[in-house]
C-alpha positions in Angstrom: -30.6 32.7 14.2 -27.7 34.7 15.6 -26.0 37.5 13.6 -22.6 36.6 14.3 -19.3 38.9 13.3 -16.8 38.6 10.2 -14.3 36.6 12.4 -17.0 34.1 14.3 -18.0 33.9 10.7 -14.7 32.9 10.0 -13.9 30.6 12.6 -17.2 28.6 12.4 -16.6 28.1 8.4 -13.2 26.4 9.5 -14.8 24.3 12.2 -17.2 23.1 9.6 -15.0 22.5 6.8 -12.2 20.7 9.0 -14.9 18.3 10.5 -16.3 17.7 7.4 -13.1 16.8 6.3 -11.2 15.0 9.2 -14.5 14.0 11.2 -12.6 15.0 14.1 -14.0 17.7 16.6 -11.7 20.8 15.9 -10.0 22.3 18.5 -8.8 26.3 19.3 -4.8 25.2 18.4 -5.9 23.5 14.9 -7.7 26.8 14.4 -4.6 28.5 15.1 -3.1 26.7 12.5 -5.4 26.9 10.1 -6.2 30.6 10.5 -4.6 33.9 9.9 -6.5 36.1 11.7 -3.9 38.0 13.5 -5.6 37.0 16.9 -4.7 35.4 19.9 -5.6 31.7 20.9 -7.5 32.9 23.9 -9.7 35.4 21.3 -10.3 32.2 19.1 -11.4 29.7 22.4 -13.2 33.3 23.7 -15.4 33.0 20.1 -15.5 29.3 20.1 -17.3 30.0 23.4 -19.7 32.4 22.6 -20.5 30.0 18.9 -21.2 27.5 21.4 -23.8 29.5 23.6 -25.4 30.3 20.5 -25.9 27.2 19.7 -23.6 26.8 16.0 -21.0 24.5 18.2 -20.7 21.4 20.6 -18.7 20.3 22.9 -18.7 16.0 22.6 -16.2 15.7 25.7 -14.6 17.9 28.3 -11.5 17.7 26.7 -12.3 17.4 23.0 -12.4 20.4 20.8 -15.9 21.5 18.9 -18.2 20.0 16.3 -21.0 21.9 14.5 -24.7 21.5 15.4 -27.3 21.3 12.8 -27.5 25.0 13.5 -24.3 25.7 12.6 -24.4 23.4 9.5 -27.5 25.2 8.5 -25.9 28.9 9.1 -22.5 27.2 7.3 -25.0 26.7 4.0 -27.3 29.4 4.0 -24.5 32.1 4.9 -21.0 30.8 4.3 -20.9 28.3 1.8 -19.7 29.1 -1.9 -20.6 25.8 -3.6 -18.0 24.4 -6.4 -19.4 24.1 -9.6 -18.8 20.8 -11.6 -16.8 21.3 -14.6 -17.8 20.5 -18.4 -15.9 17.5 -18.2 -18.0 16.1 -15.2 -21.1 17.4 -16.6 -20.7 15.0 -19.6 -19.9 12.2 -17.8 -23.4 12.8 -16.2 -25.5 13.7 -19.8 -23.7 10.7 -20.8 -24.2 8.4 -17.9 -27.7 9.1 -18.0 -28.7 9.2 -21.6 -27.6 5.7 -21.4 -30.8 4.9 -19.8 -32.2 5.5 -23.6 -36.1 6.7 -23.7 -38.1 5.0 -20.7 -38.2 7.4 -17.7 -38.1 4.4 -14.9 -34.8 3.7 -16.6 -33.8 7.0 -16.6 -34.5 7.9 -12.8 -33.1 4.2 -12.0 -29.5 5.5 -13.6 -30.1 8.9 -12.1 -30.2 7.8 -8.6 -26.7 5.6 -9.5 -25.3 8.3 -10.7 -25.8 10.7 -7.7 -24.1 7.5 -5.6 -21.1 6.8 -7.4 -20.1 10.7 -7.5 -21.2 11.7 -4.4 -20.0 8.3 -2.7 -23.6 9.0 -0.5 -26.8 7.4 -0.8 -28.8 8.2 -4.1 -32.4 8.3 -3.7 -34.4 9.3 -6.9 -38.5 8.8 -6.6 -41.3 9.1 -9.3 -44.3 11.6 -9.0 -47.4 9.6 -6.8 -50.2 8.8 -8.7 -52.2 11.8 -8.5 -49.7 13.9 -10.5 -50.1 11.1 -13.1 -53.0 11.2 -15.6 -53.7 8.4 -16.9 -53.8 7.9 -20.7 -54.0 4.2 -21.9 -54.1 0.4 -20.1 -53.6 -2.6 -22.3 -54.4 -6.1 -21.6 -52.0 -9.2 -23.4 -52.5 -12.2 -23.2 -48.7 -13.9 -23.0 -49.7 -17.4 -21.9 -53.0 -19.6 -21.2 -53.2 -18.2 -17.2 -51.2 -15.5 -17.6 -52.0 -11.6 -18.5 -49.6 -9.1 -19.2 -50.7 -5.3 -18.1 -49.6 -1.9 -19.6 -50.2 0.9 -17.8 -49.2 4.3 -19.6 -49.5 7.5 -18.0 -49.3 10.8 -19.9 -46.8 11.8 -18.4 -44.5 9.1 -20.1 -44.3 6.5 -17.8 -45.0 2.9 -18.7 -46.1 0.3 -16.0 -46.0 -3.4 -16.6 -47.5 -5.7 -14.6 -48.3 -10.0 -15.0 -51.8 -10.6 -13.3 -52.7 -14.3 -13.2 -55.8 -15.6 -15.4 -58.0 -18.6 -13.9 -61.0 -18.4 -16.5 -58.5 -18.4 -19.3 -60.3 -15.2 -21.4 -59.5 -14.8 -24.6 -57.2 -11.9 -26.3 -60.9 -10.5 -27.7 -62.4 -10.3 -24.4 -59.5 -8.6 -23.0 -59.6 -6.0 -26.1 -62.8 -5.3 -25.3 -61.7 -5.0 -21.2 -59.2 -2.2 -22.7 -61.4 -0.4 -25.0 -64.0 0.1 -22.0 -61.3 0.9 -19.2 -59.6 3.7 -21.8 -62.9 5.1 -22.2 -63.9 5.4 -18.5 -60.7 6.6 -17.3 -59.4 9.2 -19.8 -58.1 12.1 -18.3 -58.1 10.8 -14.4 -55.2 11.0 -12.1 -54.3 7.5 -11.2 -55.7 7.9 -7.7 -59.1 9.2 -9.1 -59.0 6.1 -11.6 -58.9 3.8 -9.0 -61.7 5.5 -7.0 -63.7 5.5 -10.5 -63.5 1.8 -10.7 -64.5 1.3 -6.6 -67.5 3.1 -7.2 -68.0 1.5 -10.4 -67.9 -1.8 -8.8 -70.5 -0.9 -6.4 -73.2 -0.4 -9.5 -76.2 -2.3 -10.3 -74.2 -3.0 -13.9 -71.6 -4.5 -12.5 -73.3 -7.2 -11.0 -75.0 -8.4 -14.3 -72.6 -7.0 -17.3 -69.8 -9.8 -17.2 -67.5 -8.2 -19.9 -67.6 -4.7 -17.8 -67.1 -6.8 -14.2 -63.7 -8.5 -15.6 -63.0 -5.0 -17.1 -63.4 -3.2 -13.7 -61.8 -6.1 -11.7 -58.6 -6.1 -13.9 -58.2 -2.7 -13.7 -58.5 -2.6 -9.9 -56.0 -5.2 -9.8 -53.0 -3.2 -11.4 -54.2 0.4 -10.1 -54.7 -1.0 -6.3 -50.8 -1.6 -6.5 -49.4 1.2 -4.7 -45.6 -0.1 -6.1 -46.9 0.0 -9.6 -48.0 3.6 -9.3 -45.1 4.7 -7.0 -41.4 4.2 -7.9 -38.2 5.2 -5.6 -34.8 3.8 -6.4 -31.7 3.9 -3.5 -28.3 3.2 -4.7 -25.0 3.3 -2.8 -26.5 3.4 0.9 -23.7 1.3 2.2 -21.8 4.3 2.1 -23.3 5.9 4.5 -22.9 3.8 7.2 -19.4 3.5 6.1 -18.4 6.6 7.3 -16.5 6.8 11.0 -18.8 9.0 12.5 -22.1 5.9 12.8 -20.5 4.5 15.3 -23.7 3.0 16.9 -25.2 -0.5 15.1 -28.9 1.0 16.6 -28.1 3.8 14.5 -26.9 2.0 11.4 -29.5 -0.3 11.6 -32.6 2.2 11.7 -30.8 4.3 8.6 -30.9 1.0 6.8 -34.8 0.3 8.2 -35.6 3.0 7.1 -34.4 2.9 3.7 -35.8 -0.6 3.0 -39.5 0.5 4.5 -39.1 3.6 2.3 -42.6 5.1 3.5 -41.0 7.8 5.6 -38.5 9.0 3.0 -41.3 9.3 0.0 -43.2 11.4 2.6 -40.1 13.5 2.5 -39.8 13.2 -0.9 -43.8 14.6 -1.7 -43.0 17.5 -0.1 -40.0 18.3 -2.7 -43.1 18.0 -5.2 -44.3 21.3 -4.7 -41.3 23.2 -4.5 -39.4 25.2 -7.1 -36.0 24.3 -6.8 -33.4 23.0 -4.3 -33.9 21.4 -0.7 -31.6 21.1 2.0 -33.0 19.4 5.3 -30.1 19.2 7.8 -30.4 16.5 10.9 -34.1 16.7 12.1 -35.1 19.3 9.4 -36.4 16.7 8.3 -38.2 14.9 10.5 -37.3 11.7 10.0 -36.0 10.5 13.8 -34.1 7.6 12.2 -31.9 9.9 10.2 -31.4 12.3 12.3 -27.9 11.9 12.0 -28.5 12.6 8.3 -28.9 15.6 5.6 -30.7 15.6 2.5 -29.9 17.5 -0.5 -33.1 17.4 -3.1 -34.6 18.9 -6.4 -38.3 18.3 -7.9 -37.8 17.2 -11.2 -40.5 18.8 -13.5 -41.1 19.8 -17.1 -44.0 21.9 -18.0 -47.3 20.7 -16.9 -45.7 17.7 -15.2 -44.4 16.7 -12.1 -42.0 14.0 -12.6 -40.3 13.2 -9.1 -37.7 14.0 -7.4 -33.4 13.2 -6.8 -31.6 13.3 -3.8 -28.4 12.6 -1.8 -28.6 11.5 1.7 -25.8 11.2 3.6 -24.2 11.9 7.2 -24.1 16.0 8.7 -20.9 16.5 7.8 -21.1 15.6 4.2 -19.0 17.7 1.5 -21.7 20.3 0.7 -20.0 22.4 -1.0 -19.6 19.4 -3.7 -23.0 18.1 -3.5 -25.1 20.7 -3.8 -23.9 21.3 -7.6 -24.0 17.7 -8.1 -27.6 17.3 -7.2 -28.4 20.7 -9.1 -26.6 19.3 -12.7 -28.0 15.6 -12.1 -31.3 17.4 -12.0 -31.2 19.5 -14.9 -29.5 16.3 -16.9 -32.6 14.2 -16.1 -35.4 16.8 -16.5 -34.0 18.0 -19.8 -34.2 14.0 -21.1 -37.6 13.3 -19.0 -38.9 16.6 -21.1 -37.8 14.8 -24.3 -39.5 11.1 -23.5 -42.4 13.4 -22.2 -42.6 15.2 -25.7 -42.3 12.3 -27.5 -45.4 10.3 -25.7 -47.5 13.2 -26.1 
């Protein structure tokens, strides 16, 4: 990246805040304007032109003025950008938004992920940890009806995973006690991922074949821990907004942001690698490697308390989205929601 003067410093912060707010490309006489740099227009088109050799600007048309690339979005944020802090009436809102959720951490990430849509008017994207950061701690088995079996998954890291499994041998609330007692025994202290590989090779045994009452405990429990949705969870609120704003002009392009959202594979790739960081993302345009969004930043946090990895929040949103708003946003939302998670988290233990 360039090392560019104090008044190409100047002049690109101006391009990038007037396109992030008009969505217009900028041009040397709105700089003019705009500017009080005791220079001449010919000096500011003369440092719009080297900006734009270096990569920071582009020209759309002959005749339009100049729009920043991710480049210059990225020098804009890692250089330039002096982020406004949220005030301590906004801050409640949020603590109060999301203790709404009360004490169940897929509630609480649910509300997180509308809260980070409704102020940011972006797309809020909040994800759970995958199942090898969770350990599992107890399954139960309840029978609810005479074919029907209700399962409780509880990691200990707080979250609790229901799922209704269909019964065709109608077993009885004893056997299924017994199912529960022998799964919580085998599984203690696994990762959901290893749990699952416990049970395959399980399976496999000798015992298996001839034990009935540990074959319908293993099969049950590979039937709610083969579920990838049960041990994954990502919630998107607000993504109409995105495609909302004036500068997706393409349906192609609107429709593969949407795609993408609804197939949500790529974006919790994304999302894992937020896992292992300490603090704040920013991926802008194809930082992040998703070619459907390239027209698209994300702003993410890991949310973790000690000796857990919860998940992670995030806005997503077009290039020229207001960063300078966001970025606090996504900070406070995070600190809201790990500082309840911590508290549900405490309270399971």
């Amino acid at each position: 990246m360039n090392t560019i003067g104090k008044r190409s410093e100047k002049i690109l912060a101006t391009i990038v805040s007037e396109y992030i707010s008009t969505g217009e490309p900028v041009g040397s006489r709105t700089l003019s304007k705009k500017m009080d740099m005791g220079v001449s227009a010919a000096t500011i088109r003369n440092i719009m032109s080297d900006l734009t050799d270096w990569g920071y600007i582009s020209q759309p048309h002959v005749s339009a003025g100049r729009i920043p690339t991710d480049l210059g979005y990225r020098f804009y944020v890692d250089k330039i950008l002096e982020p406004i802090g949220l005030n301590q009436q906004e801050i409640a809102a949020i603590e109060s938004w999301i203790a709404a959720a009360g004490m169940d951490i897929r509630d609480a990430l649910k509300q997180s992920s509308w809260v980070l849509a409704d102020l940011s008017k972006q797309a809020g994207v909040v994800s759970s940890s995958p199942a090898k950061e969770q350990t599992f701690k107890t399954i139960d088995f309840i029978k609810v009806a005479k074919d029907r079996i209700l399962v409780v998954l509880v990691s200990t890291n707080g979250f609790v995973q229901n799922k209704m499994i269909f019964d065709d041998e109608n077993i009885s609330q004893d056997t299924l006690e017994c199912c529960t007692r022998m799964l919580n025994d085998m599984l203690k202290d696994l990762d959901l991922k290893e749990a699952k590989e416990k049970i395959e090779i399980e399976l496999s045994h000798e015992k298996a074949r001839f034990d009935i009452m540990l074959a319908t405990a293993l099969r049950f429990g590979y039937m709610i821990l083969s579920d990838d949705k049960l041990a994954r969870e990502i919630f998107i609120e607000g993504s109409a907004n995105i495609v909302e704003d004036p500068v997706f002009l393409q349906v192609d392009q609107i429709k593969a942001i949407l795609v993408t959202f609804e197939h949500k594979s790529k974006l919790l790739k994304l999302l894992d690698k937020i896992l292992v960081t300490k603090g704040m993302q920013i991926f802008i345009g194809s930082e992040h490697g998703i070619n459907e969004m390239e027209s698209c930043s994300v702003i993410a946090y890991p949310i973790k308390t000690p000796g857990a990895v919860l998940g992670s929040i995030s806005i997503i949103g077009p290039k020229r989205m207001n960063y300078q708003k966001i970025i606090p946003l996504v900070g406070t939302t995070a600190k809201v929601l790990t500082k309840l998670l911590k508290r549900i988290v405490e309270r399971d233990s």
